[in-house]
Each structure stands twice: as C-alpha cells, then as structure tokens.
C-alpha positions in Angstrom: 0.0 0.0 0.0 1.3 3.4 -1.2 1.5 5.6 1.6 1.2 10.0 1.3 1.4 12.3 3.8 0.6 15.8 3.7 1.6 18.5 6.3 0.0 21.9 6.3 0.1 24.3 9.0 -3.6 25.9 6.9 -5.4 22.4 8.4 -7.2 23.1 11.3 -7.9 19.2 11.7 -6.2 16.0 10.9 -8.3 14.5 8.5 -6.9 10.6 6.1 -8.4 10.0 2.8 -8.3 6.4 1.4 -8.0 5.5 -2.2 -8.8 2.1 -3.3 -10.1 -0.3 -5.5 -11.6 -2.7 -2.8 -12.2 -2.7 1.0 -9.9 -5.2 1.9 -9.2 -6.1 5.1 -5.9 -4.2 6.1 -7.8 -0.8 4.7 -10.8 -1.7 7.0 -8.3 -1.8 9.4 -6.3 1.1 9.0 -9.9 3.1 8.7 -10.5 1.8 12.4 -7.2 2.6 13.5 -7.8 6.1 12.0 -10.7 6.8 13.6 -10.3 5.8 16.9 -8.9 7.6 20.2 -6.3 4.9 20.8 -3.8 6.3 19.1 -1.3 5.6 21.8 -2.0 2.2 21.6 -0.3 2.2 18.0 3.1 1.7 16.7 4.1 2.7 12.5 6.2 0.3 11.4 8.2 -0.7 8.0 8.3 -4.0 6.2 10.4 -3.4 3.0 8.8 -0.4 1.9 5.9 -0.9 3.2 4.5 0.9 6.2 2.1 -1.2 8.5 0.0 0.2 11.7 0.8 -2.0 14.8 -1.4 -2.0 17.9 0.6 -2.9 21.2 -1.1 -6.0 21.6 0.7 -7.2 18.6 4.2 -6.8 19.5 6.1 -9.6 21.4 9.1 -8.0 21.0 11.4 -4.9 20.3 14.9 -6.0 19.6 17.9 -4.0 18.3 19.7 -6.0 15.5 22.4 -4.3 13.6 22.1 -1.0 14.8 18.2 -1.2 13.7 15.3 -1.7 16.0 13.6 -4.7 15.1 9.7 -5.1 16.1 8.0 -8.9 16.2 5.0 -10.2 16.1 3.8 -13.7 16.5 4.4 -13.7 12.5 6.1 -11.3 11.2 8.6 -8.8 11.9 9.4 -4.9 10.9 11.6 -1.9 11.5 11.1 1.2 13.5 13.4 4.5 13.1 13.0 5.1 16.8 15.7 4.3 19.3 15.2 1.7 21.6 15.0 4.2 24.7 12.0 6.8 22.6 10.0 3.5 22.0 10.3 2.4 25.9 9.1 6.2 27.0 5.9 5.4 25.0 5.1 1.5 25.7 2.9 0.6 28.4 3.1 -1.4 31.6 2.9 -4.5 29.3 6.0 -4.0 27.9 9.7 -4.2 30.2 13.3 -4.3 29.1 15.1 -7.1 29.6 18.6 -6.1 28.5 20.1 -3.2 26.9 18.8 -4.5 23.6 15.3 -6.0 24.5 11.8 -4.8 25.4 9.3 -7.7 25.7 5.6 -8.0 25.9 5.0 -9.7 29.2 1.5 -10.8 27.9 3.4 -12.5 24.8 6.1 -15.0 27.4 5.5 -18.6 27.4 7.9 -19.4 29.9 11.0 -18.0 31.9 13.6 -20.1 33.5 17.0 -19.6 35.0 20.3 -19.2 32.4 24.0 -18.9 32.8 25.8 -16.7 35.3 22.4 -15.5 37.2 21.0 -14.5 34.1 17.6 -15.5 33.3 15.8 -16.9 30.0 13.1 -16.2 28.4 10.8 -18.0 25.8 7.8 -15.8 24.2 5.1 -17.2 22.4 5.9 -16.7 18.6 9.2 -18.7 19.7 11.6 -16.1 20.1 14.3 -16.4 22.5 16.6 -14.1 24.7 18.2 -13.4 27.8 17.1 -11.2 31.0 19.9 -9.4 32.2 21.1 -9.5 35.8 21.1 -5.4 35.1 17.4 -5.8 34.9 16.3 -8.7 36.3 15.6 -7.3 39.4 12.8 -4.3 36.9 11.3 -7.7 35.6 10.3 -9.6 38.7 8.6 -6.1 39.4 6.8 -6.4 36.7 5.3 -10.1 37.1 5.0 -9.2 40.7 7.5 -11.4 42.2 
C-alpha cells in the first residue's frame, strides 16, 4: 500500500483519505485505527517499503539488531526509526526491558527459567528467544509481581 502524507500548517484538523479499489481487510483496518482515540496504543512500522500500523497488543518484541530496531509479532517482523529508549518512554506497563537490547511483551512470554551466570531466560510465544539481564532482572520480577 502506497502511503502520502501531507503536512500543512492551513489544516485546522487532521483529517486521512483512502484511495482504493476494494475494501480489503488491512484498509478496513487502518480506517479503524484512524478513527479511533487509541492512538497511543499504535506503533508505525516498515516491512520493506511498506509501512504497516501496529497496535501494542501485537508486539512480542522490540529487539535491536544491527544497529536497527527490530519489532516482532507472532508472524512477522518490521523496523522502527525510533531508538530503543523513545519506544520504551511510549510502551505501556505490558512492555519491560530485559537487557540493553530488549523490550518484551510480558503478555506475549510462554515461559522464563534460569540461564547462565544468574541471568535469566526467556521463551515468548511466537518462539523467540533471549536473555534477562542481571542489570534488569531485578525491573522484571517487578513487573510479574514477584
């Protein structure tokens, strides 16, 4: 989907239009995203050149990989231009770093048990792996309430 974006300092409200040749269901969804007051609840993402609305819920995980910010979802996975720290200030109480490269979902983890050198691991549910930190184990047993 092409992708146009217009700024004017003469609009006095945001306003999208849509141009298509079917109501599939990723416009129905963007029209819904659009036109609802979650808007914090959203994340824009890139896939190629693509550009995809995310809602929170989505994301297992934020992961930087080669100096990019990776973002995954059960099945996919896309890029952010944020740095990891500007995503973390907007995420909510679902989400906690795990190490100075990870920010997980903790309604996406299938199961945590202990690692090497009193470092912790974790499993999520699309599969994904990684480690919790000793730095910020301490954050993530806060966060499950242990």
């Amino acid at each position: 989907m092409k992708v146009n974006l217009f700024v004017s300092r003469d609009i006095k409200e945001p306003h999208a239009d849509i141009h298509t040749n079917e109501l599939s269901d990723n416009v129905t969804k963007a029209i819904s995203i659009l036109e609802s007051d979650d808007s914090n609840d959203m994340l824009a993402v890139k896939k190629g050149s693509d550009i995809a609305l995310l809602q929170l819920s989505e994301i297992c995980m934020f992961r930087v990989e080669d100096k990019q910010v990776k973002v995954y979802t059960q099945k996919n996975e896309y890029l952010i231009k944020k740095a990891l720290y500007q995503v973390e200030e907007t995420l909510t109480s679902d989400f906690v770093r795990i190490s100075k490269t990870t920010i997980v979902n903790l309604k996406k983890i299938e199961r945590v048990a202990p690692s090497l050198k009193g470092m912790m691991f974790i499993q999520l549910k699309n599969g994904l792996k990684d480690n919790i930190s000793r730095k910020y184990l301490p954050d993530f047993k806060k966060a499950l309430d242990l």
